[in-house]
ZAMI-374319 format. One record per residue: x, y, z of N, C-alpha, C in turn. Coordinates in steps of 0.02 Angstrom, whole numbers, plus 50000, padded with zeros to 5 digits. Last residue first. Layout:
BEGIN
+-------+-------+-------+-------+-------+-------+-------+-------+-------+
!    nX !    nY !    nZ !   caX !   caY !   caZ !    cX !    cY !    cZ !
+-------+-------+-------+-------+-------+-------+-------+-------+-------+
!     X !     Y !     Z !     X !     Y !     Z !     X !     Y !     Z !
...
+-------+-------+-------+-------+-------+-------+-------+-------+-------+
***
This chain:
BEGIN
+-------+-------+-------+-------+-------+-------+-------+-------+-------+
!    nX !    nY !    nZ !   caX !   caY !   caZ !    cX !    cY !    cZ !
+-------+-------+-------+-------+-------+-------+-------+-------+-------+
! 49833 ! 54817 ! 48542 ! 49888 ! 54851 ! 48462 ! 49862 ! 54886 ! 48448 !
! 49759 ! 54826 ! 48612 ! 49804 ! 54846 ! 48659 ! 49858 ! 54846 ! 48584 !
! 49631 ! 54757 ! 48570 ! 49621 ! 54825 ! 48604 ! 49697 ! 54855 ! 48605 !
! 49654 ! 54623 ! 48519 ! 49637 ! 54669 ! 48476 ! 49636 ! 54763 ! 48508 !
! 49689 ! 54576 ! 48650 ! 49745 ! 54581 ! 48593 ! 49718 ! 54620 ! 48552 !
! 49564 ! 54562 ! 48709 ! 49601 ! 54618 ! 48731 ! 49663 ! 54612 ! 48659 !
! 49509 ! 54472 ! 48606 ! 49495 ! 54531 ! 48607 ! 49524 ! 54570 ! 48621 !
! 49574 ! 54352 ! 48626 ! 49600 ! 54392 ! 48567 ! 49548 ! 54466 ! 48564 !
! 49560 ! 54323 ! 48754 ! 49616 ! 54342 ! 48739 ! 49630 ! 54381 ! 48674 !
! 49409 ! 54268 ! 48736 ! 49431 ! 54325 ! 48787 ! 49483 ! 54346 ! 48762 !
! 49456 ! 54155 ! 48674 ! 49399 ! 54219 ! 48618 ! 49424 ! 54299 ! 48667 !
! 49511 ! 54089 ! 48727 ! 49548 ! 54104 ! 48680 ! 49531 ! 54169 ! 48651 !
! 49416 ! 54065 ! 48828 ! 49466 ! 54092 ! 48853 ! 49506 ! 54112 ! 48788 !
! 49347 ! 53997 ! 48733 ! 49323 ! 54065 ! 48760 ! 49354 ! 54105 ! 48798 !
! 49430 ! 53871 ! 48715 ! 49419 ! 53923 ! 48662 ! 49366 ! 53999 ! 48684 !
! 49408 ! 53810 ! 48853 ! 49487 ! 53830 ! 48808 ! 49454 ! 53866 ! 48750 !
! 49296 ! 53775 ! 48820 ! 49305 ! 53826 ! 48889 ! 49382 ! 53880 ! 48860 !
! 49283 ! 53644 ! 48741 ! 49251 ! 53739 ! 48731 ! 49263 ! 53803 ! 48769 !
! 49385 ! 53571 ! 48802 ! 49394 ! 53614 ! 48734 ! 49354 ! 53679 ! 48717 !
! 49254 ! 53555 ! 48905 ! 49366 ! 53578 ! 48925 ! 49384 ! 53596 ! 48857 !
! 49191 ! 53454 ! 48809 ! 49193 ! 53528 ! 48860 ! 49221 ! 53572 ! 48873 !
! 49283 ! 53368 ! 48789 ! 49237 ! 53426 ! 48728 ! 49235 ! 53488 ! 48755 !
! 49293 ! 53304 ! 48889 ! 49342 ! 53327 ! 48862 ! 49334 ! 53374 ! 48815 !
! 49166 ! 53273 ! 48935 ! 49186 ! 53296 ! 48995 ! 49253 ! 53348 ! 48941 !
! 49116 ! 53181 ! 48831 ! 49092 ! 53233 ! 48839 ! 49133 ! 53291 ! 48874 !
! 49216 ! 53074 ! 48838 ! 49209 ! 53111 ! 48775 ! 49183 ! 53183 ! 48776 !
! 49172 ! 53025 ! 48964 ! 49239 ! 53075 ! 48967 ! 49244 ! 53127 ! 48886 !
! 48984 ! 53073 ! 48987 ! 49047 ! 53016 ! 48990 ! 49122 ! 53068 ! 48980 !
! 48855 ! 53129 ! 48971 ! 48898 ! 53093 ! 49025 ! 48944 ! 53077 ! 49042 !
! 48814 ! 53199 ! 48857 ! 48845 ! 53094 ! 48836 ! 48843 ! 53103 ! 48910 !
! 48904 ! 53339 ! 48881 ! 48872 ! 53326 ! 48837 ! 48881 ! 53233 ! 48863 !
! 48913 ! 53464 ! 49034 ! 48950 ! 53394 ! 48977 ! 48892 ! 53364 ! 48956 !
! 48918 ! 53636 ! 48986 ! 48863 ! 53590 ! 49017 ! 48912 ! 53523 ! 48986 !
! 49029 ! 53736 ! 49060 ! 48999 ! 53723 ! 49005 ! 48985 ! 53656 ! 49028 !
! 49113 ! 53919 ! 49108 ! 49068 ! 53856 ! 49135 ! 49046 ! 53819 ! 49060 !
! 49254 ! 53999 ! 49165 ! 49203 ! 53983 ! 49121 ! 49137 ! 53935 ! 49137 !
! 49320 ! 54165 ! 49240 ! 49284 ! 54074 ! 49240 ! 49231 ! 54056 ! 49217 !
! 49475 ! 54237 ! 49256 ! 49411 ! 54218 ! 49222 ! 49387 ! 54147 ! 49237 !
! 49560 ! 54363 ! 49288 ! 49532 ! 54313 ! 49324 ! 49466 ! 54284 ! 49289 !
! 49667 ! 54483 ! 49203 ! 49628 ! 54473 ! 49242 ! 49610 ! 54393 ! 49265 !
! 49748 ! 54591 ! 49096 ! 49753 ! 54512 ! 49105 ! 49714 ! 54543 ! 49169 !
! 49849 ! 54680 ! 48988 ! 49787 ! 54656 ! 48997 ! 49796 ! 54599 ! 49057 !
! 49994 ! 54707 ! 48978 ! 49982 ! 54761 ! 48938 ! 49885 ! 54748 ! 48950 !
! 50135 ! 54714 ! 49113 ! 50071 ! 54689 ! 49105 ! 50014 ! 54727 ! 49036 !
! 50298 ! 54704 ! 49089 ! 50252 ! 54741 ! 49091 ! 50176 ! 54698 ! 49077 !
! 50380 ! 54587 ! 49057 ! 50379 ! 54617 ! 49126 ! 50339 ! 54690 ! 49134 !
! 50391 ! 54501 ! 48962 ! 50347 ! 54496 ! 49018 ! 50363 ! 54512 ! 49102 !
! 50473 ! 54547 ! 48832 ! 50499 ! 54520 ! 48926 ! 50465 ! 54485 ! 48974 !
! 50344 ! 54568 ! 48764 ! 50386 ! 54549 ! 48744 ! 50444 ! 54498 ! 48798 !
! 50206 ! 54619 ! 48896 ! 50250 ! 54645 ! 48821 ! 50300 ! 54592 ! 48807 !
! 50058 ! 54527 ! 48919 ! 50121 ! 54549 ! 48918 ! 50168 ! 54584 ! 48851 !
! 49916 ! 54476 ! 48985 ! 49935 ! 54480 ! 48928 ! 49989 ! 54549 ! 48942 !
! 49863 ! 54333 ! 49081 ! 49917 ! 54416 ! 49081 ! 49940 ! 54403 ! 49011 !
! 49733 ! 54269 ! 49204 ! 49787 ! 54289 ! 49108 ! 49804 ! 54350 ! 49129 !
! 49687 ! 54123 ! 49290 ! 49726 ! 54205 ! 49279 ! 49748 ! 54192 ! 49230 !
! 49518 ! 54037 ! 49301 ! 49602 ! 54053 ! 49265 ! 49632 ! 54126 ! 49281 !
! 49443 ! 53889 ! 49277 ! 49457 ! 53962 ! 49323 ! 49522 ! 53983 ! 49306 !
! 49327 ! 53790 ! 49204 ! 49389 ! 53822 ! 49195 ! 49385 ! 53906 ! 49244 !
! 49215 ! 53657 ! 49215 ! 49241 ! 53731 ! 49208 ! 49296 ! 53734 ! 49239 !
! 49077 ! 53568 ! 49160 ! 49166 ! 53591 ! 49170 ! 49181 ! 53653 ! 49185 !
! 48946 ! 53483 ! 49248 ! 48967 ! 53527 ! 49199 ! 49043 ! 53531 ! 49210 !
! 48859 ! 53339 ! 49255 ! 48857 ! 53422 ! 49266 ! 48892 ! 53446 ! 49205 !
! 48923 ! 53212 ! 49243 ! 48828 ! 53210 ! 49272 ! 48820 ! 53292 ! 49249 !
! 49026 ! 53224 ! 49257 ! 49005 ! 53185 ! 49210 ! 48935 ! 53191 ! 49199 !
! 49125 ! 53377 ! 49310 ! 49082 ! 53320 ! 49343 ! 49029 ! 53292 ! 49256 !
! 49261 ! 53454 ! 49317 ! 49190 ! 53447 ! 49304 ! 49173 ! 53374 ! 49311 !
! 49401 ! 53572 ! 49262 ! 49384 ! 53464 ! 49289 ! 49325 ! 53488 ! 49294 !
! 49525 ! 53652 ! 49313 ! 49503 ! 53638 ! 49264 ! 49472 ! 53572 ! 49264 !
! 49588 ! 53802 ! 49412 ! 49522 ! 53752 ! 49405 ! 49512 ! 53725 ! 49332 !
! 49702 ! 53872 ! 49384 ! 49648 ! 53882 ! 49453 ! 49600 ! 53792 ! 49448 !
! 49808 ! 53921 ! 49280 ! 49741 ! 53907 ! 49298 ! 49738 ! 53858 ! 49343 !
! 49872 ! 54044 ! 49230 ! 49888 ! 54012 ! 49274 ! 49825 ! 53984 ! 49303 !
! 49964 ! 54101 ! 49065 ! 49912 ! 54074 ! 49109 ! 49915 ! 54049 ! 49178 !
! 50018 ! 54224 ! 48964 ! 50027 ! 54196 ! 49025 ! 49980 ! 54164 ! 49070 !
! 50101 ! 54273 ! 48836 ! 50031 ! 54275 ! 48856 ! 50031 ! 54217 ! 48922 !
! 50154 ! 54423 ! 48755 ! 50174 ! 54353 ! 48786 ! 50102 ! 54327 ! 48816 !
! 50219 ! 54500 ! 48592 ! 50191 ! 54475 ! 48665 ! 50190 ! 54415 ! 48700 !
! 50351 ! 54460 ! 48524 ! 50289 ! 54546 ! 48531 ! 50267 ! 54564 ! 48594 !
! 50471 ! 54383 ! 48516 ! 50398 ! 54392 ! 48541 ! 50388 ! 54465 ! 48538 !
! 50578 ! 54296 ! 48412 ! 50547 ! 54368 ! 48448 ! 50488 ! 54374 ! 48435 !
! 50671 ! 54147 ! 48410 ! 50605 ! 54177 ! 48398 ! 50611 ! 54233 ! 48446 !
! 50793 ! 54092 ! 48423 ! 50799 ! 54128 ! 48364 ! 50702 ! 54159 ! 48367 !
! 50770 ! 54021 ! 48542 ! 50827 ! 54102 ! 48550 ! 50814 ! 54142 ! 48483 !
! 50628 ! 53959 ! 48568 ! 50689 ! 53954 ! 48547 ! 50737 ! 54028 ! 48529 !
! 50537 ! 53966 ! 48721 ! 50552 ! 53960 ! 48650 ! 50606 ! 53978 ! 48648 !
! 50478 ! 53853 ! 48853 ! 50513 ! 53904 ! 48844 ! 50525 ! 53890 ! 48763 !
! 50337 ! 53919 ! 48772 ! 50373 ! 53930 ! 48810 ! 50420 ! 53857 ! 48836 !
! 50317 ! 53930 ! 48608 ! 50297 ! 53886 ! 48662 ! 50329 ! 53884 ! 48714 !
! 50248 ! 54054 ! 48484 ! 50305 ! 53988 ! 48491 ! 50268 ! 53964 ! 48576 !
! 50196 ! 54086 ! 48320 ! 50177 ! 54084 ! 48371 ! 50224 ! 54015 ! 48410 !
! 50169 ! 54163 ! 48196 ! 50233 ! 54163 ! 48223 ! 50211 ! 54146 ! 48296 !
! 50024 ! 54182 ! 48142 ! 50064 ! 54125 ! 48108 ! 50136 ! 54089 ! 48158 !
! 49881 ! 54242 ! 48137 ! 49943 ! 54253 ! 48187 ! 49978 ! 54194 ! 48160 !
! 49738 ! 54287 ! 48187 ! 49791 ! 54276 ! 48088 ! 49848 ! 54273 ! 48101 !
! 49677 ! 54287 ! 48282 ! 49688 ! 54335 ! 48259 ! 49747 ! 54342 ! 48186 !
! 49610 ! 54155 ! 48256 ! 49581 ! 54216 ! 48283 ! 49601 ! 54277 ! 48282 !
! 49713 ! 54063 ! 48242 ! 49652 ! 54082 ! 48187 ! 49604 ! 54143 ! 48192 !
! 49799 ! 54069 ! 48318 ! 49826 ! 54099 ! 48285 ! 49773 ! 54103 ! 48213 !
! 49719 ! 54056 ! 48455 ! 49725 ! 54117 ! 48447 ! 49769 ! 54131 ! 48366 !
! 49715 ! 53898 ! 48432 ! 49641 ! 53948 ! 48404 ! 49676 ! 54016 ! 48420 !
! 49835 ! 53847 ! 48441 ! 49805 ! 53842 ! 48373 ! 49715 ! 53891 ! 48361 !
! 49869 ! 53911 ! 48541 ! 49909 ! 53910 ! 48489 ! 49864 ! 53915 ! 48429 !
! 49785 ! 53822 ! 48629 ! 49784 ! 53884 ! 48643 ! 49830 ! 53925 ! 48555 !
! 49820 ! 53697 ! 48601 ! 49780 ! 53710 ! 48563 ! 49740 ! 53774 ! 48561 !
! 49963 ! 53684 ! 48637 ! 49944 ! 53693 ! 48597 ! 49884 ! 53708 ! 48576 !
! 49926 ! 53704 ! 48776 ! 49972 ! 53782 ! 48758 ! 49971 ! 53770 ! 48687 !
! 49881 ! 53600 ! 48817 ! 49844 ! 53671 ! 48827 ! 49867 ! 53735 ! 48785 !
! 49981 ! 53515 ! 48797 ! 49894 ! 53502 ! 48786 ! 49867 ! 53575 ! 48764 !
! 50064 ! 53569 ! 48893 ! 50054 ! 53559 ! 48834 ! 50021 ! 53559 ! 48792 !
! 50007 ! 53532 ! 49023 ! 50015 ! 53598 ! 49013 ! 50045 ! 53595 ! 48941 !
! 49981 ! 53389 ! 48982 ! 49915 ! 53435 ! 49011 ! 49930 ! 53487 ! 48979 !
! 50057 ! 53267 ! 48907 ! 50066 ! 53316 ! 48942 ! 50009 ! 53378 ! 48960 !
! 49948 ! 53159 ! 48826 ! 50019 ! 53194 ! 48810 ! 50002 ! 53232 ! 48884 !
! 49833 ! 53067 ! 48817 ! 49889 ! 53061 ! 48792 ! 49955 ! 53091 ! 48784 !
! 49752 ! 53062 ! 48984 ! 49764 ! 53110 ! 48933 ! 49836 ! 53062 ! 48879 !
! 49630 ! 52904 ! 48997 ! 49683 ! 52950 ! 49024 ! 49711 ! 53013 ! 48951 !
! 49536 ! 52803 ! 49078 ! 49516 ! 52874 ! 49032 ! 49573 ! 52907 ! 49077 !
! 49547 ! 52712 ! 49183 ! 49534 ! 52690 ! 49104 ! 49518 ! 52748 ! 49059 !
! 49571 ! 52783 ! 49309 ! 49643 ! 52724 ! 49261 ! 49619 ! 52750 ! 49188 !
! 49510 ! 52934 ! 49342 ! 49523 ! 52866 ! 49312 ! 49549 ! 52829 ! 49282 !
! 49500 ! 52999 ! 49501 ! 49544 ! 52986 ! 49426 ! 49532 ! 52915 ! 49415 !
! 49390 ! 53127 ! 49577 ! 49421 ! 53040 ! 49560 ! 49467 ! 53021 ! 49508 !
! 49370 ! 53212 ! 49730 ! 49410 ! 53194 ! 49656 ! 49403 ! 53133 ! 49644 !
! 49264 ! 53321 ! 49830 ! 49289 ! 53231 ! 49818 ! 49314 ! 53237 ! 49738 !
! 49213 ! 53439 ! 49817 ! 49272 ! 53426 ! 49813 ! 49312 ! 53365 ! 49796 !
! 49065 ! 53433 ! 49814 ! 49105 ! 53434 ! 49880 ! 49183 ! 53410 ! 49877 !
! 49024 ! 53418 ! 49685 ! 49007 ! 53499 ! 49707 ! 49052 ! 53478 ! 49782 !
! 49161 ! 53325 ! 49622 ! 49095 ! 53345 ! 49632 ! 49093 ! 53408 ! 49665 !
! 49261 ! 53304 ! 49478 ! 49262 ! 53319 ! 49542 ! 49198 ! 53365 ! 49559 !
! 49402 ! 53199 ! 49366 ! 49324 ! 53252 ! 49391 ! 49323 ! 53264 ! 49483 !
! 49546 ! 53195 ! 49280 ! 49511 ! 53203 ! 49361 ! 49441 ! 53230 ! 49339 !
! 49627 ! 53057 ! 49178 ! 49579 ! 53126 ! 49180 ! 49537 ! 53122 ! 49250 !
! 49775 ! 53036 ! 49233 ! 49731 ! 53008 ! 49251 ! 49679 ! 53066 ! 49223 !
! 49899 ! 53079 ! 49218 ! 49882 ! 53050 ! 49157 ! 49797 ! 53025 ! 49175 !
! 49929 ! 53231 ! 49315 ! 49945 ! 53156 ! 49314 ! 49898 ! 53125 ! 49243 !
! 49920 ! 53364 ! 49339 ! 49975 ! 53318 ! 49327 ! 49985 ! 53245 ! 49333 !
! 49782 ! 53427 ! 49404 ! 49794 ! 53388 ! 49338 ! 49867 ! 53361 ! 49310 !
! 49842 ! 53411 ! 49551 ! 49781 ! 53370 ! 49511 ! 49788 ! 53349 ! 49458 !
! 49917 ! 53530 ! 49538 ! 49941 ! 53473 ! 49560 ! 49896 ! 53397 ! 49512 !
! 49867 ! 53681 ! 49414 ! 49852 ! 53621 ! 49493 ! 49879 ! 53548 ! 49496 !
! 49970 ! 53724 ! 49305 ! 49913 ! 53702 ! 49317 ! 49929 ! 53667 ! 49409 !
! 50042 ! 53862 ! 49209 ! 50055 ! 53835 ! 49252 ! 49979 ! 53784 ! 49301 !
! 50145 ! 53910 ! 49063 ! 50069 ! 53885 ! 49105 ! 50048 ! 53849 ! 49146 !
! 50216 ! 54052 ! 49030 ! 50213 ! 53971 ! 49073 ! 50143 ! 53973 ! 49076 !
! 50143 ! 54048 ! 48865 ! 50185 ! 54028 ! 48896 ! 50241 ! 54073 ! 48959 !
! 50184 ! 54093 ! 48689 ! 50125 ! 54080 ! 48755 ! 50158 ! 54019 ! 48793 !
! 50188 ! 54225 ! 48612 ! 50235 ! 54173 ! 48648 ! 50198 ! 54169 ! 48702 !
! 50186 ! 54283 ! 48451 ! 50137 ! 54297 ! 48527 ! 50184 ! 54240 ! 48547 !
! 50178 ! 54426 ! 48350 ! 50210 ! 54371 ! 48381 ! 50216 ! 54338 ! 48451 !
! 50131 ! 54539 ! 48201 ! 50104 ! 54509 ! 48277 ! 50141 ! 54425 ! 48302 !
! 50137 ! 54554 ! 48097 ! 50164 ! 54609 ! 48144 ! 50162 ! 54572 ! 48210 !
! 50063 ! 54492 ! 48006 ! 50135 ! 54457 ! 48011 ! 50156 ! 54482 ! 48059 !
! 49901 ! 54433 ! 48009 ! 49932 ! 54491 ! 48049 ! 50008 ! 54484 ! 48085 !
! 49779 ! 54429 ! 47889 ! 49835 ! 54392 ! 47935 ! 49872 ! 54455 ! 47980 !
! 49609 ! 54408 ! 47975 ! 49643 ! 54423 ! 47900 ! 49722 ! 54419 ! 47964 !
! 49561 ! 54269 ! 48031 ! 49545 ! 54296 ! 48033 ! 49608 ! 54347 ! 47989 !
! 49475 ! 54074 ! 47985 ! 49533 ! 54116 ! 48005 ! 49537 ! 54209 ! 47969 !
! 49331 ! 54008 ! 48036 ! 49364 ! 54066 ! 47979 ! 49428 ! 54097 ! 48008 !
! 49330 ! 53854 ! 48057 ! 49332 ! 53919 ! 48091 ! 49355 ! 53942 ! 48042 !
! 49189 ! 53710 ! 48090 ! 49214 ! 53757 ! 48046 ! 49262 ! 53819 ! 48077 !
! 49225 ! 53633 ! 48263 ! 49185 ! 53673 ! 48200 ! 49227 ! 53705 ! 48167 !
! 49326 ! 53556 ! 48317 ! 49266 ! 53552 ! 48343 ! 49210 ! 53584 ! 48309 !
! 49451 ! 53595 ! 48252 ! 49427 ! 53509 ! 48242 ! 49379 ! 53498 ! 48283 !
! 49446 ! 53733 ! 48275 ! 49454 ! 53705 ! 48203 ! 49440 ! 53642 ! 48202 !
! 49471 ! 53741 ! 48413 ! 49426 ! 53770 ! 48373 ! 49417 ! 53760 ! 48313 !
! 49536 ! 53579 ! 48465 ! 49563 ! 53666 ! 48448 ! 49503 ! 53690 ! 48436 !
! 49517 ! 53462 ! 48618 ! 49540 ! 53489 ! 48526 ! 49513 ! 53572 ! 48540 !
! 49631 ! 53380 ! 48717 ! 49607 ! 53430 ! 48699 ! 49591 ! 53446 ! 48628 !
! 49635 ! 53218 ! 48692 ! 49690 ! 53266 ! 48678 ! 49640 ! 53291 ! 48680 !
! 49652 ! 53022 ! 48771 ! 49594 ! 53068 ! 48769 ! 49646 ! 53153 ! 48755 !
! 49628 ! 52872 ! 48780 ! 49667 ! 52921 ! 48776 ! 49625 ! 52970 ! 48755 !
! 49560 ! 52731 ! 48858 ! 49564 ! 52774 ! 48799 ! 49591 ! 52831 ! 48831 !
! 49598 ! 52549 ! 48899 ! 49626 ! 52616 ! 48918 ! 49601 ! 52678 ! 48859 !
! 49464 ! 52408 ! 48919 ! 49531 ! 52438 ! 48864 ! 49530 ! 52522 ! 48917 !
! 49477 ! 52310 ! 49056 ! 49467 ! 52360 ! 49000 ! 49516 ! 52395 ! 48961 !
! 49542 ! 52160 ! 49052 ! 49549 ! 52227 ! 49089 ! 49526 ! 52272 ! 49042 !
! 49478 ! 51996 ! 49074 ! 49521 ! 52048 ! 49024 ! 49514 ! 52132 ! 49057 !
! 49512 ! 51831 ! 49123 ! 49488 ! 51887 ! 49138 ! 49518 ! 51979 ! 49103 !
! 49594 ! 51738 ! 49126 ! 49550 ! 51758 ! 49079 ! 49514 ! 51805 ! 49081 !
! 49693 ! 51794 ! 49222 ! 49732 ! 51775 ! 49139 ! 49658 ! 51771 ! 49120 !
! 49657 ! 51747 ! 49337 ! 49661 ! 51806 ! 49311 ! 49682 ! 51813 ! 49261 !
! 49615 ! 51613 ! 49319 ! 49568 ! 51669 ! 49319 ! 49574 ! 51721 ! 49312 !
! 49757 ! 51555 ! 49325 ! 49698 ! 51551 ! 49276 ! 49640 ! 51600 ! 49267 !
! 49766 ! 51613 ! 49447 ! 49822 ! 51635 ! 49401 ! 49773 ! 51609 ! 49345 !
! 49693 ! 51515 ! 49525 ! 49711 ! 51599 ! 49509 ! 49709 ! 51614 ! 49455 !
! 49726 ! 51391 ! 49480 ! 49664 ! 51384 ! 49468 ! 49661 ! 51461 ! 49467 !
! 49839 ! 51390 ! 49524 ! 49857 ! 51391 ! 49461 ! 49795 ! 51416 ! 49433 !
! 49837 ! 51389 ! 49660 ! 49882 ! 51461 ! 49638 ! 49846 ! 51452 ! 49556 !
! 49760 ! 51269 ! 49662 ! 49723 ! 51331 ! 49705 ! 49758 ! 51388 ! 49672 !
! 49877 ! 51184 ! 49678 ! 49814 ! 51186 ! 49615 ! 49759 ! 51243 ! 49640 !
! 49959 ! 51218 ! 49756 ! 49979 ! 51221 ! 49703 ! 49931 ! 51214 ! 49647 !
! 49872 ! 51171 ! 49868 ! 49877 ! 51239 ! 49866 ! 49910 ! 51239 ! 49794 !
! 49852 ! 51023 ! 49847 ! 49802 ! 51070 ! 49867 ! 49817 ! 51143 ! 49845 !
! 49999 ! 51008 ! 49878 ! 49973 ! 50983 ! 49793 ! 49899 ! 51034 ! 49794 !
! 50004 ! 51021 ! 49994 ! 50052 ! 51059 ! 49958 ! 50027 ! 51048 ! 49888 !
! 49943 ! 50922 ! 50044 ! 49905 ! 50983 ! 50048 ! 49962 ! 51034 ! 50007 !
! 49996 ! 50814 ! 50025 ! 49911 ! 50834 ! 49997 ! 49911 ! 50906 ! 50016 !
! 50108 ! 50828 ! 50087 ! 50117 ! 50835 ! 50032 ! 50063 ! 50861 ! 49981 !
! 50054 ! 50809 ! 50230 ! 50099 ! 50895 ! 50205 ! 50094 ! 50871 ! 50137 !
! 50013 ! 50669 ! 50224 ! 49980 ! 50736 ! 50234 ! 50002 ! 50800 ! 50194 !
! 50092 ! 50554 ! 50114 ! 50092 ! 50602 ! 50168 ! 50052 ! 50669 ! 50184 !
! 50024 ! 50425 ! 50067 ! 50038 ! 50498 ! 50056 ! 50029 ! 50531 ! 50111 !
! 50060 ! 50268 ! 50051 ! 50029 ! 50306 ! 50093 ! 50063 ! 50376 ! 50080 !
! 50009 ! 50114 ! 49965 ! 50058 ! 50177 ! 49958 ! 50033 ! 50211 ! 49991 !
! 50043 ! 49940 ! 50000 ! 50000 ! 50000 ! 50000 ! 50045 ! 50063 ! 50000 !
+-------+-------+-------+-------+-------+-------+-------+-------+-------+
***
């Protein structure tokens, strides 16, 4: 007669218990991850770019955002502050990037502006002006709305004279519920802050 030793049954027990895991978690599939880029005024509607204006050389840039949004996670956040980030809806590039291009790309349709660089820019570009963000608040709720809180300074050349700039905050309803919406949003906010900017620019040449 063959007699098996206790400790061994049960060492065979647990080795088919790890595998029976490890099986389950192997079939088991993790949602897919979507990436998610600010868009411009031009890849959310038609935009008429506005007559050109070679005189004009804008350098946008620092832009400086809340802790929060530095991370790949897109954040919402309810009327009591509670945040959440989510693994499975994240940004594809850099925030304060994000921003500074597609800030780029609607002030240079807005006001016909071609020479437009990225802080920090390159030695061989001269700025006119400068344009300076520092925003406060950018995130919204899936169920609500987004909004954007911001300081702008619109600057001479050095940015050491102030030539506009104040405290603005936008608001806009999310469309779906979902992050598609939440991100649209945050694009429209970014372009009324753009619309704000190219007015005073229109006042102060």
């Amino acid at each position: 007669m063959i007699r098996i030793q206790p400790r061994k049954v049960i060492k065979g027990f647990a080795l088919l218990s790890i595998c029976a895991l490890l099986a389950g978690c192997i079939g088991k599939s993790s949602p897919e991850v979507t990436y998610y880029s600010l868009l411009s005024m031009e890849q959310m509607e038609p935009t008429v770019m506005a007559p050109a204006a070679p005189d004009l050389h804008i350098g946008i840039g620092p832009i400086t955002i809340p802790d929060t949004l530095k991370r790949t996670q897109i954040v919402t956040r309810d009327a009591q502050n509670v945040y959440r980030f989510d693994e499975f809806s994240r940004w594809a590039g850099v925030m304060e990037k994000d921003i500074a291009y597609v800030m780029g790309d609607n002030l240079g349709d807005l006001l016909g502006v071609d020479q437009i660089a990225f802080f920090p820019w390159l030695h061989h570009f001269s700025a006119t002006h400068r344009v300076i963000i520092d925003i406060i608040q950018f995130d919204g709720e899936l169920a609500g709305e987004a909004i954007l809180s911001v300081r702008w300074s619109i600057t001479d050349a050095e940015g050491e004279t102030s030539l506009a700039g104040g405290k603005s905050v936008y608001k806009q309803a999310v469309a779906g519920g979902d992050y598609t919406g939440l991100v649209k949003a945050e694009s429209q906010l970014l372009a009324e802050l753009c619309k704000e900017l190219a007015e005073e620019f229109k006042k102060i040449r």
